[in-house]
Residue, then its C-alpha position, 0 to 999 in steps of 0.5 A: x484700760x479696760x476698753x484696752x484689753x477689749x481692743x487687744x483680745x480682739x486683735x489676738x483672738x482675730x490673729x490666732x484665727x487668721x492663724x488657723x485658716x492659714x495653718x489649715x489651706x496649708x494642711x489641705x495643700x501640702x499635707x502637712x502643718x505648715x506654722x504660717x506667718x513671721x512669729x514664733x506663736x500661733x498668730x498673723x498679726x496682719x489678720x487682726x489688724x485687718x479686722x481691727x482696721x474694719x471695725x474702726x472703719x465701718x464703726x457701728x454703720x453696718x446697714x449697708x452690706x456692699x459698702x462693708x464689702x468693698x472697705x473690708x476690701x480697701x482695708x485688708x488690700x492696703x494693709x497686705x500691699x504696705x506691710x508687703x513693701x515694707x518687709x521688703x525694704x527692711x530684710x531686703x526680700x519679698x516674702x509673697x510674689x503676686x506677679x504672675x496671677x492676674x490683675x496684680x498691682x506691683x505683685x503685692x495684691x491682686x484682685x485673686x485675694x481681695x475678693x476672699x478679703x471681701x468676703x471674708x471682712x462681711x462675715x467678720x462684721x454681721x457673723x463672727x464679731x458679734x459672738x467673738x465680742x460677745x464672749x470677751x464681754x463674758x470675762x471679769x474685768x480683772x481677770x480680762x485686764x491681767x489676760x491682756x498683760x500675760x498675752x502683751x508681754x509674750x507677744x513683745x518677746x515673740x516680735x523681738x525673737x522674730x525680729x531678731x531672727x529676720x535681721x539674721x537672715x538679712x545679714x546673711x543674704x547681704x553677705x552674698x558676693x554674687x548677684x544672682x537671685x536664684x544662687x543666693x535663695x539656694x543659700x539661704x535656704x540651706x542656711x535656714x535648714x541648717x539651723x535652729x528651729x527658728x530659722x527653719x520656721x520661716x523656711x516652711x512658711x515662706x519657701x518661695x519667698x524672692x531675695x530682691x537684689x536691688x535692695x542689697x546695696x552691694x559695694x562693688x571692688x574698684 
């Protein structure tokens, strides 16, 4: 149980700082906070399964500085293309679009952001992890085991409010009796805008995101 808590920690404390980084490129680039990813919490789960994924990857063989590289790349790469394609499938849009940056596979990776991925993977495992890991390892057993329950239980209410609030916003872009993109992200937007603070989150975080029409399964009138 407690190796658990340890794993689970990591993987919070990883999307937390995820988290951060997201929140403040977003602070220089507009101006303002922006909360980053699909929850509701200051979290992006992608970043600490990423890191996680890395770690079982290279396990405790860290002597080779290239080949921690290129599987923080391999890891972070897969992991950003499938949970693009699957969100896309499941709420029938694309929430990031890579499609007009160079050396892009299908718009979902593109060689602009592995490399950051890269970069960013290496200082995880000889820099970061360490003194994360290092202060978990601080925290009494007990104390880390009840910390892992009160964060699990709220992270499972924050996925189901999320996934509640997606499945909305899938409904309503599957309402539209047009099939043109531009005409149905225009109401879907002022849709979000007009409700909740839930739905207007996803707005700020993914104003660009693209509805995918082939996706809808639209029944034509005979």
């Amino acid at each position: 149980m407690e190796k658990f808590a340890t794993f689970f920690l990591l993987f919070i404390a990883y999307s937390f700082l995820g988290w951060l980084m997201e929140v403040t490129c977003k602070l220089f680039e507009l101006k303002r906070f922006v909360n980053r990813g699909f929850l509701i919490g200051p979290i992006c789960p992608i970043y600490g399964y990423g890191v996680l994924g890395i770690l079982f990857l290279i396990g405790n063989d860290t002597t080779d500085f290239l080949t921690v590289f290129l599987k923080s790349i391999f890891i972070c790469s897969i992991l950003e293309y499938f949970t693009s394609y699957f969100m896309e499938k499941l709420f029938k849009a694309r929430w990031w679009d890579y499609s007009k940056r160079k050396y892009n596979i299908n718009g979902r990776i593109c060689l602009e952001t592995m490399i950051p991925f890269g970069i960013l993977g290496t200082t995880i495992v000889y820099i970061i992890n360490p003194l994360v890991l290092k202060i978990i390892n601080l925290i009494n057993p007990q104390v880390k085991i009840i910390l892992t329950f009160i964060l699990l239980v709220i992270y499972l209410i924050d996925n189901i409010v999320s996934f509640n609030v997606m499945s909305k916003i899938k409904v309503e872009i599957k309402k539209q009796k047009v099939d043109n993109t531009e005409l149905i992200h225009k109401h879907i937007m002022d849709w979000l805008s007009k409700n909740s603070i839930l739905y207007n989150h996803i707005k700020n975080a993914y104003p660009k995101f693209k509805i995918n029409i082939k996706n809808l399964e639209r029944k034509k009138d005979k």
